[in-house]
Backbone as a chain_set.jsonl record, in Angstrom:
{"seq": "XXXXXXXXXXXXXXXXXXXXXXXXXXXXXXXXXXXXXXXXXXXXXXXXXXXXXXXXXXXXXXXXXXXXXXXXXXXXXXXXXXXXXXXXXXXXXXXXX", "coords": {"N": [[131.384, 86.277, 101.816], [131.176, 86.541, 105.618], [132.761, 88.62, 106.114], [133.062, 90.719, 104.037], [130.263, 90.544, 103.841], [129.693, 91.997, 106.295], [131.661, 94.49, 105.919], [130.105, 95.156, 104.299], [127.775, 96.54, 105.759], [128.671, 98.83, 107.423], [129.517, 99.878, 105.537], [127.582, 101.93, 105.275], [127.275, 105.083, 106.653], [126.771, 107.518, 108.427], [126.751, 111.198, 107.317], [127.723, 112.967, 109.126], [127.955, 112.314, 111.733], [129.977, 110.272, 110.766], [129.469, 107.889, 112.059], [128.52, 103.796, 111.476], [125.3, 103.682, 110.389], [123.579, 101.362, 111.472], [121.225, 100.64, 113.478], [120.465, 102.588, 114.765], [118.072, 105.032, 114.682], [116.968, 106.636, 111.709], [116.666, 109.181, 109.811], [115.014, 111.202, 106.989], [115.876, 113.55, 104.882], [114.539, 116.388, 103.058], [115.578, 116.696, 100.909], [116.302, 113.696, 100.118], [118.266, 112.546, 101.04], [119.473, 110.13, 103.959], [120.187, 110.308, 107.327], [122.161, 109.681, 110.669], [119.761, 110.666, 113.439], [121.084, 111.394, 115.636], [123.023, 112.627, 114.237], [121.246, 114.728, 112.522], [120.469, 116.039, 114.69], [122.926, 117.26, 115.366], [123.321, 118.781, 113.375], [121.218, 120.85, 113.238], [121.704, 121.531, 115.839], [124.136, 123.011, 115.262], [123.34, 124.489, 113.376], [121.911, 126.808, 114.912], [122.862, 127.786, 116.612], [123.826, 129.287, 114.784], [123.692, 132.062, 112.41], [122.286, 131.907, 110.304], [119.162, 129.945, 109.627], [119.064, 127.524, 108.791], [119.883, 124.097, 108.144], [122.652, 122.315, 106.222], [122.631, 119.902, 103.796], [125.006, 117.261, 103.672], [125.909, 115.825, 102.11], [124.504, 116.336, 99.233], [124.519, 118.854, 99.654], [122.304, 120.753, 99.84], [120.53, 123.113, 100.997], [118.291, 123.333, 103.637], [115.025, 123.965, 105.369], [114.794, 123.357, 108.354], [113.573, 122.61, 111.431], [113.336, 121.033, 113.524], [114.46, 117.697, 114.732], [112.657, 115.594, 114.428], [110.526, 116.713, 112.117], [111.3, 115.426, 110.262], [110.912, 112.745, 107.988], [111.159, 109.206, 109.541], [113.797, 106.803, 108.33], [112.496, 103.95, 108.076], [112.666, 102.07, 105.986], [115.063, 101.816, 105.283], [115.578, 101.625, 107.824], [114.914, 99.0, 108.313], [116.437, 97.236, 106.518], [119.314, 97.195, 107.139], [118.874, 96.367, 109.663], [117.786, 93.995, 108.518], [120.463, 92.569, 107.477], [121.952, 92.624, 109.517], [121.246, 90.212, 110.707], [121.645, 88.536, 109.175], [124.238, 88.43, 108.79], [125.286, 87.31, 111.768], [123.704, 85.183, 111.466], [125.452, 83.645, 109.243], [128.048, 83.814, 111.165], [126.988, 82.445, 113.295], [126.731, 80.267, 112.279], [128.909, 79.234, 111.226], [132.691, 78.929, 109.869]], "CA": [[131.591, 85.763, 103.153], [130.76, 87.358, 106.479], [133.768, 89.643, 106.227], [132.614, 91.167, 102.895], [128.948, 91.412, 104.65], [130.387, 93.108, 107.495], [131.75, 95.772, 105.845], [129.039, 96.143, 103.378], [126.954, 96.849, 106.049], [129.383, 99.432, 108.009], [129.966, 101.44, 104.692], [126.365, 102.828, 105.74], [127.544, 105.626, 107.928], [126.196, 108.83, 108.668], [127.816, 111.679, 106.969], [127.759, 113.848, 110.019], [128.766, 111.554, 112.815], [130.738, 109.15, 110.831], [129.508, 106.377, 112.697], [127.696, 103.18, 111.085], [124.045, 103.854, 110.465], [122.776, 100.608, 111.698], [120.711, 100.321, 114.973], [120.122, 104.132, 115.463], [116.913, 105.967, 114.188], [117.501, 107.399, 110.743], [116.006, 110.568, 109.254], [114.969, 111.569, 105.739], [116.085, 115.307, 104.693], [113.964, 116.486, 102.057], [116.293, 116.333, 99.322], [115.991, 112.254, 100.163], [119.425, 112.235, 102.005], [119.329, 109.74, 104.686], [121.008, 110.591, 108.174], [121.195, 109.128, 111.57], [118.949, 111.156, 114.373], [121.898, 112.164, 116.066], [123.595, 113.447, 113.112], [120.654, 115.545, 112.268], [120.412, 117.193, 115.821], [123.931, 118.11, 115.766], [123.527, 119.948, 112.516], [120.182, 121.45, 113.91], [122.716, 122.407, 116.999], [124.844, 124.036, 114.716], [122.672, 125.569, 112.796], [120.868, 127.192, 116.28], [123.995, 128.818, 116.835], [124.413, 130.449, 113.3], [122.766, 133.663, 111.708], [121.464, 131.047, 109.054], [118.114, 129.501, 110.018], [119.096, 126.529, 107.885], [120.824, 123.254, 107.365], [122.876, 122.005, 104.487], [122.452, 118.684, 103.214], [126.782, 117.009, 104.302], [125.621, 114.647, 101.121], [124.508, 116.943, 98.246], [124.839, 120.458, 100.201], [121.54, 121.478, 99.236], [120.16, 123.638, 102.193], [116.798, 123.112, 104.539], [115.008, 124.804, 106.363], [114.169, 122.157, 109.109], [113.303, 123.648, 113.015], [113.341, 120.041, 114.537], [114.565, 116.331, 114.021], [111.102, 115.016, 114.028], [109.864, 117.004, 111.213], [111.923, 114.663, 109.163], [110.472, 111.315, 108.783], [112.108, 108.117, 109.641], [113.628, 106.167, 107.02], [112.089, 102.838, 108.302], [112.86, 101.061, 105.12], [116.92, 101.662, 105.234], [116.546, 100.587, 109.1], [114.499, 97.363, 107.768], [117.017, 96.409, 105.621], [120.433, 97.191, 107.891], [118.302, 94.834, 110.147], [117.89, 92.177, 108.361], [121.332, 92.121, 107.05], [122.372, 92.01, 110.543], [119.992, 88.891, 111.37], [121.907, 87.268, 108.173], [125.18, 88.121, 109.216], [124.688, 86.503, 112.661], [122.939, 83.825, 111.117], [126.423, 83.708, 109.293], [128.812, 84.049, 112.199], [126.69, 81.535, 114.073], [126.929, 78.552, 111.342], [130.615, 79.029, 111.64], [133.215, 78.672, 108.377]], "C": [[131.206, 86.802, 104.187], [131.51, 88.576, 106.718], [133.236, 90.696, 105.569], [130.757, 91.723, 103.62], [128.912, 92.56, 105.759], [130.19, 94.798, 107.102], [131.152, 96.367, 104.79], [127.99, 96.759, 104.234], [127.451, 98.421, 106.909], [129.822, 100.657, 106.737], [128.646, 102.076, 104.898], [126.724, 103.414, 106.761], [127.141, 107.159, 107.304], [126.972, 109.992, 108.014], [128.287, 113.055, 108.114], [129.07, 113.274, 111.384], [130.04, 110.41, 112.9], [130.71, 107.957, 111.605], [128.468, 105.759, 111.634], [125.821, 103.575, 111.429], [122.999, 102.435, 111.121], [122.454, 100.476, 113.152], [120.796, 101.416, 115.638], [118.915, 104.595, 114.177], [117.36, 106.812, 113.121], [116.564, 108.14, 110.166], [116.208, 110.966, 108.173], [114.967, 113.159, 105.253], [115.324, 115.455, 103.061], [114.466, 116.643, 100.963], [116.706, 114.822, 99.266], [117.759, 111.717, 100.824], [119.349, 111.57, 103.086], [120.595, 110.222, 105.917], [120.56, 109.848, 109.377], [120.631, 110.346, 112.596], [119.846, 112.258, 115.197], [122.592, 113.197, 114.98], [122.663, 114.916, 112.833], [120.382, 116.514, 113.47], [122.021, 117.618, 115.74], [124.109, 118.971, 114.628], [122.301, 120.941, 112.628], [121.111, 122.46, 115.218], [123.357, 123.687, 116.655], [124.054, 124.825, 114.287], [122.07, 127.087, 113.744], [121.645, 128.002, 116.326], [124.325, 129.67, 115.802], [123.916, 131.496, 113.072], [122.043, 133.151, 110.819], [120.689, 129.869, 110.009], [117.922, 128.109, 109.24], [119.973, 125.379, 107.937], [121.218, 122.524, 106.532], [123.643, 120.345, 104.865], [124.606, 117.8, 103.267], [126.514, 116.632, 102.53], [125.984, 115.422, 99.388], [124.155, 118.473, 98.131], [123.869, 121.368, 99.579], [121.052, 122.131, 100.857], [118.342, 123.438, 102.345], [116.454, 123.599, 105.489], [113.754, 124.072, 107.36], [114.353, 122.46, 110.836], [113.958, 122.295, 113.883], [113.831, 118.24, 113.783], [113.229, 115.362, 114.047], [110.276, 115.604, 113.277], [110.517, 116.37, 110.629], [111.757, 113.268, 108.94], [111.89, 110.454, 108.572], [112.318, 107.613, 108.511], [113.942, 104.526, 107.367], [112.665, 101.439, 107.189], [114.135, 100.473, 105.249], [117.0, 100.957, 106.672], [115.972, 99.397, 109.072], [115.633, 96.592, 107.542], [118.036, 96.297, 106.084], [120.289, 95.836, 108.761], [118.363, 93.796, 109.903], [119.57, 91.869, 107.604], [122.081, 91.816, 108.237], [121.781, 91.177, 110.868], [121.155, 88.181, 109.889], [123.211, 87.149, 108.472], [125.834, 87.42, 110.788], [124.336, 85.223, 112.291], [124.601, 82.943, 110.702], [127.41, 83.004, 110.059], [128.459, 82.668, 112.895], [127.223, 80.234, 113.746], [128.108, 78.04, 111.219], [131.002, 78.577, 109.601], [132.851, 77.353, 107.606]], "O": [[130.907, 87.92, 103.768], [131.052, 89.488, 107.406], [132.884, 91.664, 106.242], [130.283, 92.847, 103.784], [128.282, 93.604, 105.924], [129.453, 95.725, 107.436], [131.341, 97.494, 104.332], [127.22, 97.52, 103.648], [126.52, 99.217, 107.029], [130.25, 101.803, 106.871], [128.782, 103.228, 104.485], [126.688, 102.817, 107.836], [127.201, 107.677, 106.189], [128.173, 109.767, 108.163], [129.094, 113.936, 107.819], [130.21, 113.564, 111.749], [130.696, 109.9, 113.809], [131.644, 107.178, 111.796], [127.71, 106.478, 110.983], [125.305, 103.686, 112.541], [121.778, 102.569, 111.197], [123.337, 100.223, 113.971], [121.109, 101.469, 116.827], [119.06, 104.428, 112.966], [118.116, 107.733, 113.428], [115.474, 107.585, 110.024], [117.38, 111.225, 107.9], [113.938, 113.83, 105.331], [115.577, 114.713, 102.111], [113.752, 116.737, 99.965], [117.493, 114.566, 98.354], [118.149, 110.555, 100.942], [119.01, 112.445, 103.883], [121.745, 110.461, 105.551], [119.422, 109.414, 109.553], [121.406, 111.287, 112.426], [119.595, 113.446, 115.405], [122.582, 114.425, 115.064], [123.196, 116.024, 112.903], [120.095, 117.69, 113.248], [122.156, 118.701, 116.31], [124.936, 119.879, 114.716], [122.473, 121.98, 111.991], [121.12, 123.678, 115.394], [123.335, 124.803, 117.175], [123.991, 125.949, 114.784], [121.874, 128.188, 113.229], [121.271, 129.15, 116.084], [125.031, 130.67, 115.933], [123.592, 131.963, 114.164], [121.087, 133.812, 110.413], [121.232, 129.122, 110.823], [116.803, 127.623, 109.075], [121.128, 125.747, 107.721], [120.366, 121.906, 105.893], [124.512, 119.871, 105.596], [125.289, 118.354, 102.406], [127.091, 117.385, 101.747], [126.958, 115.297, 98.646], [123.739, 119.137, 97.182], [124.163, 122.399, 98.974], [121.318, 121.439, 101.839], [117.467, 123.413, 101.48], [117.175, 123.789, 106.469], [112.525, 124.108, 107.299], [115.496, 122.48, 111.294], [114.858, 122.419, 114.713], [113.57, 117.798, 112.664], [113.229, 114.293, 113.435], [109.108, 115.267, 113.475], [110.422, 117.068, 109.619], [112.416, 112.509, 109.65], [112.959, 110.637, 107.988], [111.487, 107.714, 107.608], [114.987, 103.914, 107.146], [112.956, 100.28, 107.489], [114.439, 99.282, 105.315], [117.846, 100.117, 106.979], [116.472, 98.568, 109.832], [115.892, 95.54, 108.125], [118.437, 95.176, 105.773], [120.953, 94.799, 108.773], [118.761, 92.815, 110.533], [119.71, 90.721, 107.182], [122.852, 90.857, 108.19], [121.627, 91.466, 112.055], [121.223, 86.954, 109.966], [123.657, 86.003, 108.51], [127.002, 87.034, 110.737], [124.747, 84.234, 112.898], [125.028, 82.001, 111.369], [127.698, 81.832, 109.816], [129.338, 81.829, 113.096], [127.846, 79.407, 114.413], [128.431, 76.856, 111.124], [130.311, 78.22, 108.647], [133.264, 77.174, 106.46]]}, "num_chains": 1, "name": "protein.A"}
């Protein structure tokens, strides 16, 4: 049911910002960790401020050594698919119980 879709779509959340990943720009860390955009500039932030020229992976705490959030590509596919699960849950919602 739409409940169950809901919050399958809401357990996709960032492991930085703790917010839902859907309908923000998400970024692929080269150990294939997905994050959202923001997430990855605020561990870029941190990092800026450290003595370590690096940041580590929230996920599987592998470290990277990544200058900018646009050296990291998008991960177009994951925001495809958030997409269309929001277009079904809507669709959903709309048709009523």
């Amino acid at each position: 049911d739409s409940t169950h879709l809901n919050s399958f779509i809401n357990s996709f959340g960032c492991e930085v910002t703790q917010m839902p990943l859907r309908g923000v720009p998400l970024r692929v860390l080269p150990c294939g960790d997905t994050l959202s955009e923001t997430g990855l500039q605020q561990l870029l932030s941190d990092a800026a401020r450290s003595s370590e020229p690096v940041i580590t992976c929230p996920v599987c705490m592998v470290a990277h050594a990544i200058k900018k959030s646009s050296a990291s590509p998008r991960n177009i596919c994951l925001e495809q698919i958030l997409l269309a699960l929001e277009h079904l849950l809507d669709g959903w919602l709309q048709s009523g119980p």
